[in-house]
N, C-alpha and C positions, 0 to 999 in steps of 0.2 A: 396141382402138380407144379415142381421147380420149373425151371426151365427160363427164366429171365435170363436174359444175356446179359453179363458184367464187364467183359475186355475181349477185345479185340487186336491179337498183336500178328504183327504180318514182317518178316525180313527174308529178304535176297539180296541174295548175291550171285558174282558168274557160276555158281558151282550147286550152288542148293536154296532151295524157297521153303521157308515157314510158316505155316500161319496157324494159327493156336485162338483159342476159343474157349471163355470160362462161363460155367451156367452157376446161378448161384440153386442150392438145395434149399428145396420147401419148407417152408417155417415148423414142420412138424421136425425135422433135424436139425434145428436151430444147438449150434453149440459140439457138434456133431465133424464136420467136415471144414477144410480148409474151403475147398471149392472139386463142382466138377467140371473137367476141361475134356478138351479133345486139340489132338495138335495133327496136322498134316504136313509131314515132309514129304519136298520132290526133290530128288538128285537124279543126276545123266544115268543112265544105264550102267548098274555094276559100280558103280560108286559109292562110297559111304561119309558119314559125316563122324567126326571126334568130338567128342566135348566132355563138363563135365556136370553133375546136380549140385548145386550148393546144399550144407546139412539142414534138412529138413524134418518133418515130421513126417510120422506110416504111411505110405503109400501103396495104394494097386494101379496096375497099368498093364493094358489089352492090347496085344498090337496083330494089326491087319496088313500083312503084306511082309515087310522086312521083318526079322527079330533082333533082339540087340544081344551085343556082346558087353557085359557092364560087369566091374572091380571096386567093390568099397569097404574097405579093411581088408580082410582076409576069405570073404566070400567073392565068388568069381559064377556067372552065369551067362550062358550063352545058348539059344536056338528057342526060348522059353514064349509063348504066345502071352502068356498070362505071367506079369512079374509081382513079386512083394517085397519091402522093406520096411524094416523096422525103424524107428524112428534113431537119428543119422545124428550123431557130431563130426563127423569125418565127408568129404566129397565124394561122388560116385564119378567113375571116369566109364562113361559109356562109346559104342561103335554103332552107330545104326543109318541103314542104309533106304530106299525108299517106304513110306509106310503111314498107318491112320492108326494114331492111339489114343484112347482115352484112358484117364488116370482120373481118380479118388484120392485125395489129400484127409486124413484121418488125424482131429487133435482127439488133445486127451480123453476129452468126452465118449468121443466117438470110439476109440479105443476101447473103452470100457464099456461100451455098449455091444460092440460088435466083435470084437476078438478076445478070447480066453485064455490067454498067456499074458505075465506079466511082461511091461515095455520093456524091462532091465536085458532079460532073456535075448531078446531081441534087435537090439539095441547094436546099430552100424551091420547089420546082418541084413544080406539080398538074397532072393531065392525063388525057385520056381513054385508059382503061389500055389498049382496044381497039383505039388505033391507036399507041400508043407500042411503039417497037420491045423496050425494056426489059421491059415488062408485059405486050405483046399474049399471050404464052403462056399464061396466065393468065384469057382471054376466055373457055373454055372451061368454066368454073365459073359463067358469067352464067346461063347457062340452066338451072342448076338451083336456084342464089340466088336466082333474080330469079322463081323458079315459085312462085307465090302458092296453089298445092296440093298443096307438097309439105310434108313438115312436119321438125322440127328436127331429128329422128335422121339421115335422110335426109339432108339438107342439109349436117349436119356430116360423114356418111360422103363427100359426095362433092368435102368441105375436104380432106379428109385423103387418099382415096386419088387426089386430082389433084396434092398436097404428094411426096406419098411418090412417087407417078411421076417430079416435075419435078427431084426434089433431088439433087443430085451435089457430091461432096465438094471440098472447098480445101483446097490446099496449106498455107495460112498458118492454118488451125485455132487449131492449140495455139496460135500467137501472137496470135490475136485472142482467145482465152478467155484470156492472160495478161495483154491491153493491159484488158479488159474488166473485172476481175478489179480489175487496180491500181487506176481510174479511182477506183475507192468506195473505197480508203485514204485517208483524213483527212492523214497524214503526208506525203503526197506533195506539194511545192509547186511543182517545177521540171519540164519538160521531162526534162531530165538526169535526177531519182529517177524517172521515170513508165518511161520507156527501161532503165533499170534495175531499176526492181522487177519489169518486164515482161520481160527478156532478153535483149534485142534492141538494137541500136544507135538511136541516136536514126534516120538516114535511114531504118534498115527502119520506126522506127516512125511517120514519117512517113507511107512510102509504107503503111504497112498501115491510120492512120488514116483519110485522103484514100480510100481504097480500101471500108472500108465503115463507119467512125463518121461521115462528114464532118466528122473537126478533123484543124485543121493545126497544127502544131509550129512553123512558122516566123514565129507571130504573138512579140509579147513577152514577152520572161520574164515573170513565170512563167507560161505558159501553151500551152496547146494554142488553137485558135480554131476557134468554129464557123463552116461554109463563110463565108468573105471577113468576116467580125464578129470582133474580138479580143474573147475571152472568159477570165476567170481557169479553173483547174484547178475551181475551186467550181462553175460555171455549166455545166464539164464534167460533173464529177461529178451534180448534179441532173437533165441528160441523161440519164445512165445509171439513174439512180436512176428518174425517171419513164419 
């Protein structure tokens, strides 16, 4: 079972305390997840905190106590125990006020493993994961996230054995650890070397981009584009990177 502890981050201030927590995931999901975290916010009574996500990749998030009020593009959610998002070129501006969440960070892999929509679909889109047909399988794991008496060994066994039940394998694998793989070569400037360093024809690497990085290849050379934004290969790359 996961469950190494990788970071440790802690900030206060007079008004609210954070401390956040990343486990890294078991070698059998190798390739699979960014990381799994848990964060603890305290604020005074009846207070809440502002901020924003920088654009990341798919995520779910459990929250025990507070819920948040979050804005990123044109989806808006608010009261949700259980949140999801699609993978983000855009900021998420959240409201949330005291509370224990854990969050699942989902790359490409893991996307293709675990969720049956393609990323493009989804793509800068937030929503209640409980009623979203993409995520609702997943609701399953609120009730023991969202249990404010259970404690982290616990919570993280029942990340992983609801992961390990739900995951089924993809065809296009090996090509998504090769599209994945090239992204972070410096050398690569074109569309055409990215399709190449990766093995694959530029269409398949279209359809396997749109499928679960959300970039498209038919924005302007030289680049892939994140969902409907032309972005160079560089702002690709920092993607993958972050």
């Amino acid at each position: 079972m996961g469950g190494q502890r990788t970071r440790h981050i802690g900030k206060r201030n007079a008004d609210f305390t954070v401390r956040s927590q990343f486990y890294s995931p078991s070698p059998e999901f190798d390739g699979c997840f960014t990381t799994f975290y848990q964060l603890v916010l305290e604020v005074e009574d009846g207070k809440t905190v502002k901020d924003h996500l920088q654009p990341e990749w798919a995520n779910i998030r459990f929250f025990g106590g507070s819920r948040p009020t979050a804005t990123i593009g044109t989806s808006q959610l608010s009261g949700s125990r259980f949140t999801a998002t699609g993978p983000s070129s855009l900021p998420c501006e959240f409201e949330l006020g005291a509370s224990r969440m854990w969050g699942i960070g989902f790359l490409p892999l893991g996307w293709a493993r675990f969720i049956n929509v393609d990323a493009r679909e989804l793509a800068n889109v937030g929503c209640d994961g409980a009623t979203h047909p993409a995520f609702a399988k997943f609701e399953g794991l609120a009730d023991a996230l969202c249990d404010e008496s259970a404690n982290d060994e616990q919570q993280l066994a029942a990340i992983e054995d609801t992961m390990r039940a739900l995951m089924r394998p993809n065809r296009d694998e090996p090509k998504i650890a090769r599209v994945h793989k090239a992204l972070v070569e410096p050398e690569l400037n074109t569309v055409d070397d990215l399709a190449q360093a990766s093995g694959i024809s530029v269409r398949t690497l279209e359809r396997v981009c749109l499928a679960v990085f959300r970039l498209c290849s038919k924005a302007p050379d030289p680049a892939p584009a994140l969902h409907a934004q032309p972005v160079g290969l560089d702002a690709a790359r920092q993607a993958v990177v972050d």
